[in-house]
Each structure stands twice: as structure tokens, then as C-alpha cells.
N, C-alpha and C positions, 0 to 999 in steps of 0.2 A: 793707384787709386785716382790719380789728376786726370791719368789718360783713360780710364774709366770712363771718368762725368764725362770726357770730351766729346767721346765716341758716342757712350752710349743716351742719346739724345732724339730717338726717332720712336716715340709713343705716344698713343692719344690721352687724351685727357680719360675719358672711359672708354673699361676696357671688361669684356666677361669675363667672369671667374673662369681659372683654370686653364688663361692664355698670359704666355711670360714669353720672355725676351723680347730684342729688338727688331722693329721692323725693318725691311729691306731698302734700302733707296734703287729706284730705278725711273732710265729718261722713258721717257712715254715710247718712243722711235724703236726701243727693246720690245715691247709689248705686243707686235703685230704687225700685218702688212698695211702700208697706207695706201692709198688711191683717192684722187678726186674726182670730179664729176663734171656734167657738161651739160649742153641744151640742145636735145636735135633740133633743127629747122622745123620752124611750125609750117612751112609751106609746103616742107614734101609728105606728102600722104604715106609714103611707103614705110614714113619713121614710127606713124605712129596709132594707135586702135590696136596692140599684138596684147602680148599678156605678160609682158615685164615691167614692173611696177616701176615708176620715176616720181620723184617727190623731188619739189623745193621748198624752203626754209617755211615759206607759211605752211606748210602739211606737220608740222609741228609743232608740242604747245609748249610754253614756260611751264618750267620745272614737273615735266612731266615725261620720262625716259620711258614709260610704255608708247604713249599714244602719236600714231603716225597714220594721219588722214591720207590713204592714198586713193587716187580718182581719176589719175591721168598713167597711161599704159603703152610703152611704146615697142619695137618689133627689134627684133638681133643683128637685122640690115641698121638702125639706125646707133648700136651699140659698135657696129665695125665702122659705120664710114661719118662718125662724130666724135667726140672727145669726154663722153659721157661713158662709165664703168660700170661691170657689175659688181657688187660687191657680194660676197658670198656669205651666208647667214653661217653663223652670228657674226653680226656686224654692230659696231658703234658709229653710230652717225654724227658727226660736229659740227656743227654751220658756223665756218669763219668769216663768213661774209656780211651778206644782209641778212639781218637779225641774227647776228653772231651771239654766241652765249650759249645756243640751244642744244640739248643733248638729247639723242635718242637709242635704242636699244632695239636693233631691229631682226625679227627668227622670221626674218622672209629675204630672198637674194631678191636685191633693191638695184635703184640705178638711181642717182641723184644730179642735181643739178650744178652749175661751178661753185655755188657757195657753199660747197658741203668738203669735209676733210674726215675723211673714214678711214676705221681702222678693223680688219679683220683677219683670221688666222690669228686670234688671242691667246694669248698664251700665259691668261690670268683667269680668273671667275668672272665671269663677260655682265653681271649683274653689279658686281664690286666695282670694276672699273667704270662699269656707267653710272653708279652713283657715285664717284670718287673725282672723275671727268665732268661730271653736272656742276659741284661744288669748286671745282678748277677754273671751268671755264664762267661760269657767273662775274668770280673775283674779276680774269681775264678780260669780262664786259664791262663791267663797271669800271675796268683801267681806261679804258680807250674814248669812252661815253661822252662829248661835250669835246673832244679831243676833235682834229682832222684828219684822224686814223678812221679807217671805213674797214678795218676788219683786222682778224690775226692770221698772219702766215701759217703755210701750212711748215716751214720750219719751226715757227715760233711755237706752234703745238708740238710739233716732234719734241723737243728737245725740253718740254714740261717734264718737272722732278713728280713721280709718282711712290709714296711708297707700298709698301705691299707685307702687309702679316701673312702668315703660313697659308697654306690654299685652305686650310678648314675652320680656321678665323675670317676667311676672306666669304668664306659660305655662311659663316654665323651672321656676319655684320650686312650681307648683302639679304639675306632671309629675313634678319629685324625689320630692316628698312623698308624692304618690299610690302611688307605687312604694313607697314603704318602708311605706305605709299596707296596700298589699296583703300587703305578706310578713308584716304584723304576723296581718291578719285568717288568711292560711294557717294562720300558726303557732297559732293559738286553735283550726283546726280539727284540727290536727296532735293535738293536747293533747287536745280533747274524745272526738276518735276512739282513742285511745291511754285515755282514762277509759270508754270505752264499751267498749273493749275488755279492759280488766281488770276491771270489774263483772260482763260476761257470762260471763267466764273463772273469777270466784269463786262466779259463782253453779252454775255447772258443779259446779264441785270442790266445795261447802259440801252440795250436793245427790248427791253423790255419784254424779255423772253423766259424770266424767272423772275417770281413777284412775290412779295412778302405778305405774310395777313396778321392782321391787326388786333386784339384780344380778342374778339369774339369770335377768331379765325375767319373771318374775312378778307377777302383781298382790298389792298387800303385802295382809295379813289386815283381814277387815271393820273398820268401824269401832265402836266400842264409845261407849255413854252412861253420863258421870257426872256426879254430884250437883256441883256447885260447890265448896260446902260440904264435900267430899271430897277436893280440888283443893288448896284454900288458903284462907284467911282474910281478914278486910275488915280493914280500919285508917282513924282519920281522919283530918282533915286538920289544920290549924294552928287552933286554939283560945284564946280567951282577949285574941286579938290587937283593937288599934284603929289606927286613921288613921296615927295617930304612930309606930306600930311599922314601918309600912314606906316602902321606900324606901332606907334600909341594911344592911347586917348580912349574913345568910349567902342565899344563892338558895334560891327557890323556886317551884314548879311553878304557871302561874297557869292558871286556868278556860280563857282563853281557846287557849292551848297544846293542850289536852285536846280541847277541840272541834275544833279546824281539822285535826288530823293525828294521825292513827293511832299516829305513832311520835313521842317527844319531843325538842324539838329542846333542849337543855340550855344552850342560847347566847341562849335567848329568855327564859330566866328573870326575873323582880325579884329583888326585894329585901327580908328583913324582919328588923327585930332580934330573936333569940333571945339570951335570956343562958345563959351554960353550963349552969347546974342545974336550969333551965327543963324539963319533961317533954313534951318534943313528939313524933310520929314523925319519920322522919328514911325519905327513901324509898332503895332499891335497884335493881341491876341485876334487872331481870324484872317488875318491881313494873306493874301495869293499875291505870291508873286510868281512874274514871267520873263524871261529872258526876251530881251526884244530883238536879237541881235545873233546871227549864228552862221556856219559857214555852208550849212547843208540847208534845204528847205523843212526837210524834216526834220530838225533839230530848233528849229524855230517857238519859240514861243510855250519853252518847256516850264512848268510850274511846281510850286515848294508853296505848301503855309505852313504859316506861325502857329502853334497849337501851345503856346505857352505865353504866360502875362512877363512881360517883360521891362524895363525902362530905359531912356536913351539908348537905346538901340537902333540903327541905321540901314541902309540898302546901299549897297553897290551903283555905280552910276549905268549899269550897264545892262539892268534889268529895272521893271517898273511895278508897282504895285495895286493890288485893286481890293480896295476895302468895301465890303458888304453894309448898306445901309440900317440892315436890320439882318435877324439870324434866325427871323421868322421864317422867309421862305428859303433861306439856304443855310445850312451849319456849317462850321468851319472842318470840319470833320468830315463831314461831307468831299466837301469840296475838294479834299486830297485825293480824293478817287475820282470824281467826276470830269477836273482837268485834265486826269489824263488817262482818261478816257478813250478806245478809239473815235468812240464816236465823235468825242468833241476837237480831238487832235485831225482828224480828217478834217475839219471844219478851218481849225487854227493856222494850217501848214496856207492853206490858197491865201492867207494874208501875206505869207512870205514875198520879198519882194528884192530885185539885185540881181547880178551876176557871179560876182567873184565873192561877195559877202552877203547876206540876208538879213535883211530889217524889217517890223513890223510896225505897222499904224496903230497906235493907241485908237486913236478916234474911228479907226475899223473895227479894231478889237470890240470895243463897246456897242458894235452895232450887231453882234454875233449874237444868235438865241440859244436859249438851254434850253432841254426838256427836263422839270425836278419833278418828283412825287412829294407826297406832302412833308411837311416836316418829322413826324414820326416815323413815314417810311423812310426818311433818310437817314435820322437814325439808327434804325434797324440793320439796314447796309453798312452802312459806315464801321455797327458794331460787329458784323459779320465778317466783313475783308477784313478790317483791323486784327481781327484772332485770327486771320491766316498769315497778315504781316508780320502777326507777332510772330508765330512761328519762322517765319521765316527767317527774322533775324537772330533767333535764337541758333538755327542752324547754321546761319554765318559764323556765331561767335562759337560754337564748336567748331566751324573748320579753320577758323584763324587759331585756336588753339591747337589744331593738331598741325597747321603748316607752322608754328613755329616750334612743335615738338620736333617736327621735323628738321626743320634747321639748326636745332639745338646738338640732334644726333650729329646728322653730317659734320656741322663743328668740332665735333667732340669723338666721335665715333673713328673718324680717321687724323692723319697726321697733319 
């Protein structure tokens, strides 16, 4: 009975009705033949434009064992007289190198680059193992991460503990998965086309190439250009502040908020000690902010407003803000669209200014014009995009629930 419990110890957590006993233990190195990969010479012509597919680590995506972007083709002269393999389909792809972690699943004979560690000639359900090796090597990335290790051996995968249920357990579990794997990748295209869709749709409206009418269906009245600087005033951020200051005390608005989204999410805030008599700004309802500060030119001067009333709440020192004097000719609603905008982004980026970093001039920024429709028509827009961003995040918050259904399997689903 003791040596029972000892042994029998290799089950998942769930498992289908009508599948019993213990799973297999096996090293990965049993599983197939390995081979690595190589780089022909980009200078000699005769390696490469043939019709043998070669992929490096970027040609594939995080946690996605279908999809393998291939775009670069090389010839069988440069398969003999280079260090690069073909691997014969089915093939399991592993990137031990740069951007180690990644797993692929590939029904095409491939040729990869040195950071790739492949195994083919399987002699498991080639579906199972690449989603059993997805969930393997992740753990394996996130071991090394922040480490001075730049990859994992191709012994250190060989000699990975695999277990393995009967081959037609190994068909049930790899067929769940794949299904939920697809509705994940739909939902990414769900999203992408719903973003392709509201980028074409503002670039319409910013260009004044779709126009709204007004109760009486009318088109509302042209759109008019003003000075910034006419609009509202700049203000900055948190000043004075070190290390120690944050982490408690009252919220405030961090860099990274400002960049990711147009509109601020007030729940994602930190934290930094202010004392009462302390002279800080203190931001508001309507309030734009803009990163002043970025490593790209186009990444410069990207925008977030505040669409909720708030108090003692603060800005980052590393970004600035520009408060609207009135909300007669600009809403704050608005304005989440209109900053980022192409057209006003085309505008924003020639303030960029630097070589190895990029900063902007306030006192240029304010010298930039907008083109606004009246106040009503910007309502109208604002109410228009807004129901496609709703959508939009709605469809996020389904695919963040099916990637962690997803994670929940693979945890659970294997040993």
C-alpha cells in the first residue's frame, strides 16, 4: 500500500472520464530526433531566394504553437555547405536562445536558425507534446529571466522530464486544447479587426472625410483651427520627489498609464508621499496628459485624459499636463480621440527633439493648432468611437478570460 502512494504519483489534476491509471515518465531526448539550426551567409546569393522555408525566433509568437511567420527562403546549396538543418515535418520547434521560451508546431519541412532546438521523428501525438513543451519551456524562461544565462542548452531540453498518458488520452487533451487555442487566436482577430476598424474610421473623421448632422440632419458647421495655447495651459508633473517618496501616500498618474491608453484608468495608479503644504499640481476632470520624454520620435508626446472627478491625485514627473480653459470649444471626451489622432500625432512627433533620447517643448507644444468642429459635433464623435472602444474592450476581457482558461488547462490538464 506505501509503495503504492510512492509510485503511483504522475496524474493531473484533471483528467476525462474514462481515463485511469498512471502516466508515463519520459526524458524529452526518448521523444524524437533533435537537430539544431544555423544562418547562411546573407552575402552569398546562391544561399538564398530557393523555396526552403528558414525562420528565426522572431517568425514566432508567444504562446501560440500554430503560428510561424515565414518570409525568408533559402536553396539546398546553402543547407549543405552551412550549419543550418532541415527538419522534417512534423516538427517541434524550441527557441533556446533569443527569445527562448517559444514553442512551435510546424507541418511544413523547415530550416531554422542557431537558436532554435528541434525535435522531429516524434514518437508521441506531435499536438500533445507542443502543448506539454509550450507549458515546459515558459516555466524554463521565466527560470533564467533577469539571470546571466542568455538561453537553455540543447542538453538541458534533451534531458526535460515529460510525462505522457496513453496515445488516446494524448489525442483527447491535445484536441481540447487546440479548440480553445483556436477561439483564443479568432478572438485576437476579432480585436485586431475591430482596431483596424476604428483607426480607419478616425482617420475619416480627423480628415474631415465623414461628417456628422445635426438634428435637423444637417451637416454641423465647418471645422475651425486653434492655437493650443488658446485652448488651455500646460502644468507639471511631481517635482522634487526620490525613491523613498513612493510607494505610499496619495495616487498618482504613472508614465506608463499615459502611454498604453488614450483614456486613464484611475485603478492603475501608484503611490507617492505628498505632505499637506507640499506645492504640487494636483490633476482634474478633463486634464490631457502627454509624455514629454521617449526613446523613439514617434513615441513622443503620446496622450491619456482624466474622464473622471477625482482628488489629490498627482502626475508623474515625467509627463506634463494641459488643462482646457473652458469645455466650450473642446470636451474632454473629445479629446481622447483627437490627441491621438493621426493627424495631430503627425503634428506632435516634428516637436521631438534628441538623439539617443527624445524630449519635447512645452512652450512648442502650445504653439501647435487643432482643427475642432463645434461643440456638439464633438460630441457626437466622441459618442460614436467611444461605442466602438467599448466594444473593443469588451473583446479584450473575453480573450483575457479564455488565455487564462487556457492556462488553467495546461496546469491542470498535464502532469
Amino acid at each position: 500500500m506505501c509503495r503504492k502512494e510512492i509510485i503511483m504519483t504522475f496524474f493531473p489534476n484533471l483528467r476525462f472520464p474514462g481515463f485511469e491509471g498512471e502516466w508515463e515518465e519520459k526524458i524529452l531526448s526518448d521523444l524524437g530526433t533533435f537537430s539544431g539550426g544555423g544562418t547562411p551567409s546573407s552575402s552569398n546569393e546562391k544561399f538564398w531566394n530557393g523555396n526552403i522555408p528558414w525562420i528565426s525566433s522572431s517568425d514566432l509568437e508567444e504562446d501560440n504553437i500554430f503560428k510561424i511567420n515565414i518570409s525568408r527562403f533559402i536553396t539546398q546549396d546553402a543547407i549543405e555547405k552551412s550549419s543550418t538543418k532541415l527538419c522534417k515535418a512534423p516538427s517541434v520547434l524550441i527557441v533556446s536562445r533569443v527569445g527562448v521560451g517559444k514553442v512551435a508546431l510546424s507541418f511544413n519541412d523547415v530550416c531554422t536558425s542557431q537558436d532554435f532546438t528541434n525535435i522531429s521523428e516524434l514518437k508521441c501525438n506531435q499536438l500533445y507534446l507542443a502543448f506539454q513543451l509550450s507549458k515546459v519551456m515558459k516555466k524554463a524562461a521565466n527560470e533564467v529571466q533577469g539571470t546571466s544565462i542568455k538561453g537553455i542548452s540543447s542538453s538541458e531540453i534533451k534531458s526535460k522530464k515529460i510525462y505522457l498518458p496513453p496515445i488516446i488520452e494524448q489525442e483527447k487533451i491535445s484536441s481540447f486544447i487546440e479548440k480553445i487555442d483556436k477561439r483564443i487566436q479568432t478572438q485576437k482577430k476579432i480585436i485586431s479587426q475591430l482596431k483596424s476598424q476604428m483607426s480607419n474610421l478616425k482617420d475619416l473623421i480627423f480628415e474631415q472625410k465623414l461628417r456628422f448632422k445635426d438634428s435637423n440632419r444637417n451637416i454641423f458647421s465647418q471645422w475651425k483651427y486653434f492655437k493650443l495655447s488658446d485652448l488651455g495651459n500646460t502644468f507639471n508633473g511631481l517635482s522634487g520627489k526620490t525613491k523613498e517618496h513612493f510607494g505610499v501616500g496619495q495616487k498618482y498618474i504613472q508614465y506608463k498609464q499615459i502611454f498604453d491608453s488614450a483614456k486613464i484608468n484611475i485603478e492603475n495608479c501608484a503611490f507617492v508621499d505628498v505632505e499637506e503644504n507640499e506645492n504640487q499640481n494636483t490633476v482634474q476632470y478633463g486634464d490631457v496628459f502627454f509624455t514629454i520624454s521617449s526613446e523613439t520620435p514617434e513615441e513622443i508626446g503620446m496622450s491619456s485624459v482624466l474622464l473622471e472627478n477625482v482628488d489629490n491625485v498627482y502626475l508623474n514627473s515625467f509627463c506634463f499636463g494641459f488643462r482646457a480653459t473652458s469645455f466650450d470649444k473642446l470636451i474632454p471626451e473629445f479629446s481622447q480621440f483627437l490627441f491621438r489622432s493621426n493627424t495631430f500625432r503627425n503634428e506632435i512627433i516634428k516637436l521631438a527633439q534628441g538623439s539617443t533620447r527624445y524630449n519635447m517643448s512645452k512652450t512648442e507644444f502650445l504653439k501647435l493648432n487643432v482643427k475642432l468642429p463645434c461643440k456638439d459635433e464633438q460630441t457626437k464623435i466622441a459618442n460614436f468611437l467611444s461605442s466602438i472602444q467599448e466594444k473593443i474592450e469588451i473583446e479584450k476581457q473575453i480573450l483575457e478570460r479564455l488565455e487564462l482558461q487556457k492556462k488553467f488547462l495546461l496546469a491542470n490538464l498535464f502532469v
